[in-house]
C-alpha positions in Angstrom: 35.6 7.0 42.1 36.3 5.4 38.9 34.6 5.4 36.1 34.0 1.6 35.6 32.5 1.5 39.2 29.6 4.0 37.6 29.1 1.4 34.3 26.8 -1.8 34.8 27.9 -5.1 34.6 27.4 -6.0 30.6 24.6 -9.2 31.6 23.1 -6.4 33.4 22.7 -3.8 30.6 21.9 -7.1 27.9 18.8 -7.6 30.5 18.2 -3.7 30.8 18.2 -3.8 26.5 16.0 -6.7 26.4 13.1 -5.6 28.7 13.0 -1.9 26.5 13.4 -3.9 23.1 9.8 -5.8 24.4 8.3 -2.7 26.5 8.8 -1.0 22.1 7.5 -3.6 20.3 4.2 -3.4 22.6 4.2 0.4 22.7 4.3 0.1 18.4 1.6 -3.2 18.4 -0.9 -0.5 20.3 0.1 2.0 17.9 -0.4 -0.1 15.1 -4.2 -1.3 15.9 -4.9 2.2 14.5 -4.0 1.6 11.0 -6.0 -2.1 11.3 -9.0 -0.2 9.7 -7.3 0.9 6.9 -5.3 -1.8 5.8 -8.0 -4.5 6.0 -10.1 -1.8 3.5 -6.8 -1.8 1.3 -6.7 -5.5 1.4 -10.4 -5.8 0.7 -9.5 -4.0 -2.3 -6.8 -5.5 -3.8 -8.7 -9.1 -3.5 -11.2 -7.3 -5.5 -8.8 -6.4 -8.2 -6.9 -9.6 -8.5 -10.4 -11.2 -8.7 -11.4 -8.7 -11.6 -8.4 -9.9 -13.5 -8.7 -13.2 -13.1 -12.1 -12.8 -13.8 -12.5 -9.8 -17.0 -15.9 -11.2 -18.4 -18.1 -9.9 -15.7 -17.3 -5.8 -16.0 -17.2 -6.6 -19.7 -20.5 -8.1 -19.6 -21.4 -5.3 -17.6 -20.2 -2.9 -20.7 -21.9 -4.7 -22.9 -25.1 -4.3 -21.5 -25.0 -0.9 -20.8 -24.1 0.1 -24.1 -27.4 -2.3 -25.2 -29.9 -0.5 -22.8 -28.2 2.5 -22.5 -26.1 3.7 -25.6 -25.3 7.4 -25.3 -24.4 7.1 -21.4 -22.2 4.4 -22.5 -20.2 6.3 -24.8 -20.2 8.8 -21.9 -18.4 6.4 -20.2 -15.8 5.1 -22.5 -14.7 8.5 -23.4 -13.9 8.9 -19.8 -12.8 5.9 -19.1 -10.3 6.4 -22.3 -9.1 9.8 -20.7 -8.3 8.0 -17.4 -6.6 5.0 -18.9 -4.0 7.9 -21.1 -3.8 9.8 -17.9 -2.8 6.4 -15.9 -0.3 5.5 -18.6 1.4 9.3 -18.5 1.5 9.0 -15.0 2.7 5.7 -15.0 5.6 6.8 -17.6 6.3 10.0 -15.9 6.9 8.1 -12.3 9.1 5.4 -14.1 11.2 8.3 -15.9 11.6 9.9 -12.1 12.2 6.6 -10.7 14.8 5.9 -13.2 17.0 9.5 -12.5 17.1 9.0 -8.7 20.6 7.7 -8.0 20.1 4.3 -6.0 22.6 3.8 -2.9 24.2 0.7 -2.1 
């Protein structure tokens, strides 16, 4: 016996391909129903944050009247918020400088 009489005709293994190519993409869709949760919550809060920029007076509203009816809490506040916003910028320098020694492949 040959080895050609073993192979299946090539219309035959295109229709073999195609029906595992759609059995795949339904296997990942079922798998992928698991991170729906999560990634409408991710969504939720990016719309949130494109909202707050578009939108700055209303958290600096909020600010502003804390520090009114609430002054030392509010200095609380900024000193942290000041300490997160260097620790962001760091971060965000440190990841670029990383970023930027990787070699790229093309």
């Amino acid at each position: 016996m040959n080895g050609s009489a073993l192979q299946s005709p090539p219309r035959l293994r295109l229709e073999q391909l195609l029906i595992r190519s759609t059995a795949l993409r339904l296997q990942l869709a079922q798998q992928a129903q698991v991170l729906a949760g999560p990634l409408t919550i991710a969504d939720s809060l990016c719309n949130g944050l494109h909202w707050l920029r578009r939108h700055p007076e209303w958290p600096l509203g909020g600010l502003a009247l804390l520090a009114l009816l609430r002054p030392r809490r509010a200095w609380r506040w900024a000193s942290r918020v000041w300490w997160g916003w260097r620790l962001w910028r760091r971060g965000s320098r440190w990841l670029a400088a990383a970023r930027d020694r990787v070699p790229t492949r093309r």
